[in-house]
Backbone as JSON Lines, residues from 0, in Angstrom:
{"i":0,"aa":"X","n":[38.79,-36.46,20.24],"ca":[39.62,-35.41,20.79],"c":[39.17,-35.17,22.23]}
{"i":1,"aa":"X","n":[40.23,-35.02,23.53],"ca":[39.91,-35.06,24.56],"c":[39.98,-33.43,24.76]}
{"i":2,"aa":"X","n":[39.31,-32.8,25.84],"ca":[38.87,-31.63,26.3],"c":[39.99,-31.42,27.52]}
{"i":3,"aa":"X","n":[40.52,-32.35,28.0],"ca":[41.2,-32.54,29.46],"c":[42.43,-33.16,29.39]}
{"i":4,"aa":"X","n":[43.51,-32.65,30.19],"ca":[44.66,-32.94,30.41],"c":[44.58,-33.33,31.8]}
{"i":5,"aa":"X","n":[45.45,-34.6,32.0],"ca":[45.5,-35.24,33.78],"c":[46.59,-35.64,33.95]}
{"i":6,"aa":"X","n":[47.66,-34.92,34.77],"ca":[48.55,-35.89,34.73],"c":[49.28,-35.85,36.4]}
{"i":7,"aa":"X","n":[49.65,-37.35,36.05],"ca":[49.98,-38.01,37.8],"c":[51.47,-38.11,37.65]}
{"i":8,"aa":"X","n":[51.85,-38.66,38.75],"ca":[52.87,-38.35,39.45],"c":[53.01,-39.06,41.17]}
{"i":9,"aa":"X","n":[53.81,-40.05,40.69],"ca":[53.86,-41.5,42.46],"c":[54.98,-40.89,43.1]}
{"i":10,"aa":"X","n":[55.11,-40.5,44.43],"ca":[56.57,-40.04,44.26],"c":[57.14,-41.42,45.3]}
{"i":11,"aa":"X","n":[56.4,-41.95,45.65],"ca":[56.67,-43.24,46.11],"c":[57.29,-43.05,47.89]}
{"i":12,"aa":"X","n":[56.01,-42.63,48.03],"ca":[56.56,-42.3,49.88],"c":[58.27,-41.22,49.89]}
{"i":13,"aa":"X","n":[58.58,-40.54,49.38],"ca":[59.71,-39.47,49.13],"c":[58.95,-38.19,49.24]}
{"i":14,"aa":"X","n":[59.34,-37.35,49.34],"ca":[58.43,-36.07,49.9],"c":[59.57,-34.97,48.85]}
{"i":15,"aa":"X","n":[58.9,-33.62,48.4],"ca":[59.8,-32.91,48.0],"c":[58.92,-32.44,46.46]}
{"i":16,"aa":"X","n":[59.54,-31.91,45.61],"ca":[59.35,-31.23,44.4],"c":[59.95,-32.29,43.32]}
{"i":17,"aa":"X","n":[58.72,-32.56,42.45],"ca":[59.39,-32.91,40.84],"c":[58.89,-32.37,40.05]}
{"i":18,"aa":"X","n":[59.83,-31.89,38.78],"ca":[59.39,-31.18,37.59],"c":[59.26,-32.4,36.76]}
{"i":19,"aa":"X","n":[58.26,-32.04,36.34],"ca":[57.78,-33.13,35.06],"c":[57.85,-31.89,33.66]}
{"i":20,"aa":"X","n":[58.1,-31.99,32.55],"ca":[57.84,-31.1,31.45],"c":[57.13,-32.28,30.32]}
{"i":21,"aa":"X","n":[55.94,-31.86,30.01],"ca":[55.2,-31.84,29.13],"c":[55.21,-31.11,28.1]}
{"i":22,"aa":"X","n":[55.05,-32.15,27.0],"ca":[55.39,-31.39,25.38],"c":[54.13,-31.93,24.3]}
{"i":23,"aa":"X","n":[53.31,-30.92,23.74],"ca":[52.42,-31.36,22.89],"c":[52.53,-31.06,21.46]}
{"i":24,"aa":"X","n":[52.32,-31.95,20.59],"ca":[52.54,-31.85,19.25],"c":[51.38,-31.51,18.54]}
{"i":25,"aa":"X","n":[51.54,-31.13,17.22],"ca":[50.42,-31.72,16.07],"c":[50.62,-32.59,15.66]}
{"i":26,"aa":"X","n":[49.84,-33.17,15.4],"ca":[50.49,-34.35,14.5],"c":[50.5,-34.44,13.13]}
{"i":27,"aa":"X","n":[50.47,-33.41,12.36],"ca":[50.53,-33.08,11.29],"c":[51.64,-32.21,11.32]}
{"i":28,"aa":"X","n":[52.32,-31.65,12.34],"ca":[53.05,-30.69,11.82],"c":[53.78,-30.71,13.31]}
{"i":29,"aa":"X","n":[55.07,-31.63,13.38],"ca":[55.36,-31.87,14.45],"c":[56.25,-30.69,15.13]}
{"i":30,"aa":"X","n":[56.78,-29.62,14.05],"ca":[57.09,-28.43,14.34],"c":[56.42,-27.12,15.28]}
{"i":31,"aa":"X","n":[54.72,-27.86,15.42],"ca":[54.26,-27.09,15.97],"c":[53.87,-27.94,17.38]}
{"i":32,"aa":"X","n":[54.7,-27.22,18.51],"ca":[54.42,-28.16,19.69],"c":[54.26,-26.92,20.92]}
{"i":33,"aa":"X","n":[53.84,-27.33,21.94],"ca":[54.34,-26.2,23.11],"c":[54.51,-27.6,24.26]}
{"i":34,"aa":"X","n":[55.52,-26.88,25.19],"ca":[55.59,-27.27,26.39],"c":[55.22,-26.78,27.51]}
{"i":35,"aa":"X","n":[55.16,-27.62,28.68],"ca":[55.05,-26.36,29.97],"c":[55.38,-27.75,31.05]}
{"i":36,"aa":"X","n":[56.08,-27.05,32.41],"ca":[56.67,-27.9,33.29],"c":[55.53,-27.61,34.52]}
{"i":37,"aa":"X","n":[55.26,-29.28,35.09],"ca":[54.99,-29.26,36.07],"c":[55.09,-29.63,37.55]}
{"i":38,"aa":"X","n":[55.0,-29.16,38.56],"ca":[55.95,-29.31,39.32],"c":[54.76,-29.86,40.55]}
{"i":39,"aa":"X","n":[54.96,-30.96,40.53],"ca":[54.94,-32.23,41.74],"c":[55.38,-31.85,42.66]}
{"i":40,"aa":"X","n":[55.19,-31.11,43.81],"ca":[54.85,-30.91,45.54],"c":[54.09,-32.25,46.27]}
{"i":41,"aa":"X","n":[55.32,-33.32,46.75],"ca":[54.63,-34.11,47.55],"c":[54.96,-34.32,48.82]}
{"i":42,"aa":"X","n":[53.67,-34.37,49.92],"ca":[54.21,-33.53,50.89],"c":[53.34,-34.55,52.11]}
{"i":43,"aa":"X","n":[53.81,-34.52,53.29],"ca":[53.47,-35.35,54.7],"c":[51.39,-35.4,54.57]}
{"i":44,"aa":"X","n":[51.36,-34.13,54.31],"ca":[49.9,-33.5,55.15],"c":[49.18,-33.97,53.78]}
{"i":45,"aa":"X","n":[47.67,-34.02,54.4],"ca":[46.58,-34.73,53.18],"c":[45.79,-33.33,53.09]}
{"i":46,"aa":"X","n":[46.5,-32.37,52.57],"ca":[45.67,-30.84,52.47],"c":[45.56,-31.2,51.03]}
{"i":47,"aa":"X","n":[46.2,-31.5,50.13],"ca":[46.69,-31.67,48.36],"c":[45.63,-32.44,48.62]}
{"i":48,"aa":"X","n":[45.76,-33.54,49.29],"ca":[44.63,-34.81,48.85],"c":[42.91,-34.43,49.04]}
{"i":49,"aa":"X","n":[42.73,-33.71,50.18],"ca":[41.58,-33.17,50.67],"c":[41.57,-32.43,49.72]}
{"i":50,"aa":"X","n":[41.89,-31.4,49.36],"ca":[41.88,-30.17,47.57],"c":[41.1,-30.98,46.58]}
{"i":51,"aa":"X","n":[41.77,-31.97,46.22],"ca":[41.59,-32.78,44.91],"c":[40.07,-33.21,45.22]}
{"i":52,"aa":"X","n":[40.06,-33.67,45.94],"ca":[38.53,-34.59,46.45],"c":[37.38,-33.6,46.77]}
{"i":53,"aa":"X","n":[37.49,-32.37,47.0],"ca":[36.37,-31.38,47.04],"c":[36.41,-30.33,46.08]}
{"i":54,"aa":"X","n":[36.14,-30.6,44.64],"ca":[35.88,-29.59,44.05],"c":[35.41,-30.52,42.69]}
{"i":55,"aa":"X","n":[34.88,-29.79,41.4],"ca":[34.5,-30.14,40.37],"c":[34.49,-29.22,39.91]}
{"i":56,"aa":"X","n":[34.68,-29.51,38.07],"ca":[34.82,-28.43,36.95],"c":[34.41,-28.89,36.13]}
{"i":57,"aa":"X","n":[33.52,-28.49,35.28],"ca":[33.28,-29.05,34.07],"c":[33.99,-29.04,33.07]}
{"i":58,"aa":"X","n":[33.74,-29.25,31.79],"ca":[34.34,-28.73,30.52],"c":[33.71,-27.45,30.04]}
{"i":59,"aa":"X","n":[34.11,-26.91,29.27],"ca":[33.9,-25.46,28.88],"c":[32.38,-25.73,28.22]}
{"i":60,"aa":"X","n":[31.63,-24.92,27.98],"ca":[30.63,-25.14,26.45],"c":[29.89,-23.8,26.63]}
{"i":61,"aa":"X","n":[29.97,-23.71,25.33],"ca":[29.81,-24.68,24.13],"c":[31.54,-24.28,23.53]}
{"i":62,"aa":"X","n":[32.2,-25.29,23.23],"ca":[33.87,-25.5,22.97],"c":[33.71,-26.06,21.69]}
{"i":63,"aa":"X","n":[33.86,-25.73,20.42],"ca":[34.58,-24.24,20.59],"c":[33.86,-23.09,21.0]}
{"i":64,"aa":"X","n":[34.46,-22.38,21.4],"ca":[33.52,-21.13,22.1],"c":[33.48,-20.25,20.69]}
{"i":65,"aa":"X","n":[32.67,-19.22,20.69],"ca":[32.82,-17.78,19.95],"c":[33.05,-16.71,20.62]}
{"i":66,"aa":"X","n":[31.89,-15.96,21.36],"ca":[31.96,-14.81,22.26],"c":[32.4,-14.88,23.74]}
{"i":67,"aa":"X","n":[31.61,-15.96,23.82],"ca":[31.43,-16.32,25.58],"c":[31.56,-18.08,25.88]}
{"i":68,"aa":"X","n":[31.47,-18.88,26.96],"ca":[32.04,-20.01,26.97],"c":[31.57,-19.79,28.92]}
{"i":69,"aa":"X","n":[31.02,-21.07,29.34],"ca":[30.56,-21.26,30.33],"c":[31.32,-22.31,30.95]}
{"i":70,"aa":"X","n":[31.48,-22.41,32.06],"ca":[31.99,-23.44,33.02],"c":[31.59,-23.0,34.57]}
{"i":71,"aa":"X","n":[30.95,-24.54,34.56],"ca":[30.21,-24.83,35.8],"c":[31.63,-25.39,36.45]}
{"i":72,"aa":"X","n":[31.11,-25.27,38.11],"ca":[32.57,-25.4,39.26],"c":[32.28,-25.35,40.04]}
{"i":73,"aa":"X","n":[32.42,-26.41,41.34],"ca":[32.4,-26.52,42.84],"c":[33.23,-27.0,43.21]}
{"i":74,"aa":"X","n":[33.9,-26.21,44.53],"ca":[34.16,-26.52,45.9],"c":[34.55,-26.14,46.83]}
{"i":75,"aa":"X","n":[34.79,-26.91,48.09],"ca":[34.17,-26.46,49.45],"c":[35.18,-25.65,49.92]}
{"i":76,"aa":"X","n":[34.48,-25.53,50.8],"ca":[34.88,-24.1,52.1],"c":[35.36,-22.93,51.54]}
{"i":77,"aa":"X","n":[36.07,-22.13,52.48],"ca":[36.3,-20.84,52.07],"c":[37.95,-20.63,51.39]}
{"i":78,"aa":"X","n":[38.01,-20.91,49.8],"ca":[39.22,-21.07,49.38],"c":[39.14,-20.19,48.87]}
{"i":79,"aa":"X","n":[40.45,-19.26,48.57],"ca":[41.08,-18.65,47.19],"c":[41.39,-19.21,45.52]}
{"i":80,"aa":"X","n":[40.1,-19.02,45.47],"ca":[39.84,-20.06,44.18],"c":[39.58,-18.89,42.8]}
{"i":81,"aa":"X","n":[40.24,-19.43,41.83],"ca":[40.31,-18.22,40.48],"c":[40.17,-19.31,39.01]}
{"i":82,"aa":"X","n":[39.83,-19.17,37.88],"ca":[40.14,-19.72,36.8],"c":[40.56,-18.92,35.71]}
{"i":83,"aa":"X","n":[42.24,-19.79,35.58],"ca":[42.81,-19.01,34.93],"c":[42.92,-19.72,33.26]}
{"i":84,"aa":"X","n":[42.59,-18.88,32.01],"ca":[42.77,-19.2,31.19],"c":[44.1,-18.59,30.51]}
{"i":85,"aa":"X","n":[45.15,-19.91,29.83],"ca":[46.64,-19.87,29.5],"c":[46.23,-20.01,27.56]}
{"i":86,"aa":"X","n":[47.07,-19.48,27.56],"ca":[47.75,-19.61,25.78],"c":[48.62,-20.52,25.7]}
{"i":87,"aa":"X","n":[48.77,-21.19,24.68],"ca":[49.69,-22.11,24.29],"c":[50.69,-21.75,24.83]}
{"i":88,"aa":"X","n":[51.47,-20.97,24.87],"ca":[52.65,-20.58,25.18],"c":[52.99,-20.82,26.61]}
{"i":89,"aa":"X","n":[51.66,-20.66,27.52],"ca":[51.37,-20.8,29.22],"c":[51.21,-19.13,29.77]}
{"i":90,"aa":"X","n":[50.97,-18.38,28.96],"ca":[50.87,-17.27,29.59],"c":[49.2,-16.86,30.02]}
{"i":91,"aa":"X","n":[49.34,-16.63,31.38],"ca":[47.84,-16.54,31.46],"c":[46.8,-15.22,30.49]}
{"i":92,"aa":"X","n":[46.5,-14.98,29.7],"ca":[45.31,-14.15,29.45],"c":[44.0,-13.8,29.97]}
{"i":93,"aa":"X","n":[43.46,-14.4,30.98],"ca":[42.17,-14.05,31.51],"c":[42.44,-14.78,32.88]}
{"i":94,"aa":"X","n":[42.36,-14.05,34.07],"ca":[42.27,-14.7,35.55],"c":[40.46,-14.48,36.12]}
{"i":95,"aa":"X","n":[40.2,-15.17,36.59],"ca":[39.07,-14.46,37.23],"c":[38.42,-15.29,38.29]}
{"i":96,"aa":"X","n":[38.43,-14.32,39.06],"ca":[38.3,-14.71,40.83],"c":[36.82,-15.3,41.1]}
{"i":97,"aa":"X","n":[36.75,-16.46,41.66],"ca":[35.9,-16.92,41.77],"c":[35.33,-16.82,43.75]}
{"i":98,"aa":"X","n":[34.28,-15.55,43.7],"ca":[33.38,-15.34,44.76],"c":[32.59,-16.2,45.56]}
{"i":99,"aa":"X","n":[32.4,-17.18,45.0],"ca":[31.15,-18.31,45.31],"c":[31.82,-19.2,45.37]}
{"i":100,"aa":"X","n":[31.25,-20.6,46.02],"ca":[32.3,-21.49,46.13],"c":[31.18,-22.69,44.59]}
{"i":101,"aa":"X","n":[30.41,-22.15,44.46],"ca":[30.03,-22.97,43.31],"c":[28.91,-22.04,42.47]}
{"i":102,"aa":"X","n":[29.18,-22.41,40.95],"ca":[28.28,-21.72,40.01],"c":[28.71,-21.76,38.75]}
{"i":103,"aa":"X","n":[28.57,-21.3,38.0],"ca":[28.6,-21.41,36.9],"c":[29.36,-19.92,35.8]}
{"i":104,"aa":"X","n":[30.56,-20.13,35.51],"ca":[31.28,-18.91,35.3],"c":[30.95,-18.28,33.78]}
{"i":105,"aa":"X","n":[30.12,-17.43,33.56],"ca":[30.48,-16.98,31.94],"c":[31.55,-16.03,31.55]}
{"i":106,"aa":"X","n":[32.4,-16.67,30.5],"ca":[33.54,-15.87,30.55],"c":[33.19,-15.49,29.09]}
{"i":107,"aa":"X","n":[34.08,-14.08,28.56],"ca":[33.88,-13.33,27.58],"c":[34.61,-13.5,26.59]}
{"i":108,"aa":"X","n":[34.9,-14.73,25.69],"ca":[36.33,-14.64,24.87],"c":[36.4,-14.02,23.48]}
{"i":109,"aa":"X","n":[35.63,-13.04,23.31],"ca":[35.44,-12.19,22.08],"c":[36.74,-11.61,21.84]}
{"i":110,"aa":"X","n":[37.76,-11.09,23.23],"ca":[38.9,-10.53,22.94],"c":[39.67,-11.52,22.85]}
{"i":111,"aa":"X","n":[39.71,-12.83,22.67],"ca":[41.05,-13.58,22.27],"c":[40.73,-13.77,20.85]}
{"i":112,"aa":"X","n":[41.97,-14.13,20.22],"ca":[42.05,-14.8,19.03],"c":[41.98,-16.08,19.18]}
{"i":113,"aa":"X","n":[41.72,-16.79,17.67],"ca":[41.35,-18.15,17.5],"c":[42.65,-18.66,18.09]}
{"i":114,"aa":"X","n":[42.21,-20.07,18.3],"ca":[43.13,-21.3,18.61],"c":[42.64,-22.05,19.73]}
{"i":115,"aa":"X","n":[43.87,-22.49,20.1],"ca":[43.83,-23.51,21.47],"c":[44.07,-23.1,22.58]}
{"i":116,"aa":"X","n":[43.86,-23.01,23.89],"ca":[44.02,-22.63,25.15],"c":[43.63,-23.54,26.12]}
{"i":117,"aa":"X","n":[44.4,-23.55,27.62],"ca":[43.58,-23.97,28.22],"c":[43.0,-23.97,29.39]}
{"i":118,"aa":"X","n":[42.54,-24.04,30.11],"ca":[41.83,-23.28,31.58],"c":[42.28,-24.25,32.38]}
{"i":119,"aa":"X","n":[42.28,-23.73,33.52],"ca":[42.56,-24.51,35.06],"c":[42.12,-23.47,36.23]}
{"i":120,"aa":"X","n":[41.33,-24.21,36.69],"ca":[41.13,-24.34,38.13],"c":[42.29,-23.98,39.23]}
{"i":121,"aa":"X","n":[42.03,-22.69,40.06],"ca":[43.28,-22.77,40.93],"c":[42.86,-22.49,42.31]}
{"i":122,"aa":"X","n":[43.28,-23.23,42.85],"ca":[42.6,-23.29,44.55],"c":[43.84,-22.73,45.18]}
{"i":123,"aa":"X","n":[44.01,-22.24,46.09],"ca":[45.25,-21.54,46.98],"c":[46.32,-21.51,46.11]}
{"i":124,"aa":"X","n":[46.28,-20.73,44.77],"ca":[47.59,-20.94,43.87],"c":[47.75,-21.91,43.53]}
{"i":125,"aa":"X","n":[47.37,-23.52,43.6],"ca":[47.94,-24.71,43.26],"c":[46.72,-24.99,42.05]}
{"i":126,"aa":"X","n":[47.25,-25.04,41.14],"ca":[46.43,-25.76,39.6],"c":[45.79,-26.91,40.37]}
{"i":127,"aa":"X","n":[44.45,-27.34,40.02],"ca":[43.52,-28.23,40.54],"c":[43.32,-28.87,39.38]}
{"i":128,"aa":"X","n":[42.89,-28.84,38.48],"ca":[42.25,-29.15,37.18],"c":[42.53,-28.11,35.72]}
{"i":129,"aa":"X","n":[42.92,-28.94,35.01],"ca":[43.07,-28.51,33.52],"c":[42.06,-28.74,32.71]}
{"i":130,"aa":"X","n":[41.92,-28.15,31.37],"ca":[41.3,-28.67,30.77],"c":[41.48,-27.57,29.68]}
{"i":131,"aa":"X","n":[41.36,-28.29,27.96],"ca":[41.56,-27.86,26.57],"c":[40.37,-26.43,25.95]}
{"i":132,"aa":"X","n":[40.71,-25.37,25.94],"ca":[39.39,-24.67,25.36],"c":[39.91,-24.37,24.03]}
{"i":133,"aa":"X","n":[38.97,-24.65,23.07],"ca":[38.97,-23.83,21.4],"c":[38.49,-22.64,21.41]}
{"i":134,"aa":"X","n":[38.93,-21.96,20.87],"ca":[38.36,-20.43,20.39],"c":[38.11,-20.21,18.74]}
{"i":135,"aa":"X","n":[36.98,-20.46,18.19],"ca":[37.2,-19.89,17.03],"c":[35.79,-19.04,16.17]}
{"i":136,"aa":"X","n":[36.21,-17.62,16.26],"ca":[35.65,-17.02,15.59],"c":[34.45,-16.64,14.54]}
């Protein structure tokens, strides 16, 4: 089972917005799925590309979490950088602003309920990195 979601997108020298929608199943129970759309901004300037190439996130741990759940994270300069954790559904439940440009975040998930969620990385508003967190009780 992977911890991380990655997904690309060539727009092939064309510049502009694509929605991609992503749909995840069980596979036991194909009734139970969520989606969420993502939207491909490809653009002249290498600011997106420079983003991608200066930062790091770990995976959560210890995943599944119980109370609390750690993630280590760097990068550079002086960004508006937050990690936001989403519910299946995509609604965010926990934002939290990241002061430092690197360290190690302990977050509190005693107030969520069990399941699946998943965190991302957000540098100037633009999702940087995803990745799968468990919650269970």
């Amino acid at each position: 089972m992977t911890s991380e979601f990655v997904g690309d997108h060539n727009p092939n020298g064309e510049t502009g917005v694509t929605k991609v929608e992503y749909t995840f199943y069980d596979m036991n129970n194909t009734d139970d799925k969520v989606s969420f759309i993502v939207n491909y901004d490809a653009t002249e300037t290498n600011d997106i590309k420079d983003m991608l190439m200066d930062y790091s996130i770990s995976n959560a741990y210890p995943n599944p979490a119980n109370t609390y759940v750690s993630i280590n994270y760097d990068f550079k300069g002086n960004r508006n950088a937050k990690i936001a954790i989403y519910n299946l559904l995509g609604t965010a439940v926990k934002e939290i602003e990241l002061t430092e440009s690197f360290g190690t975040l302990k977050v509190n998930t005693s107030d969520l309920i069990e399941g699946i969620y998943f965190y991302s990385l957000l540098i100037n508003n633009e999702s940087i990195s995803t990745h799968k967190l468990i919650i269970k009780h």
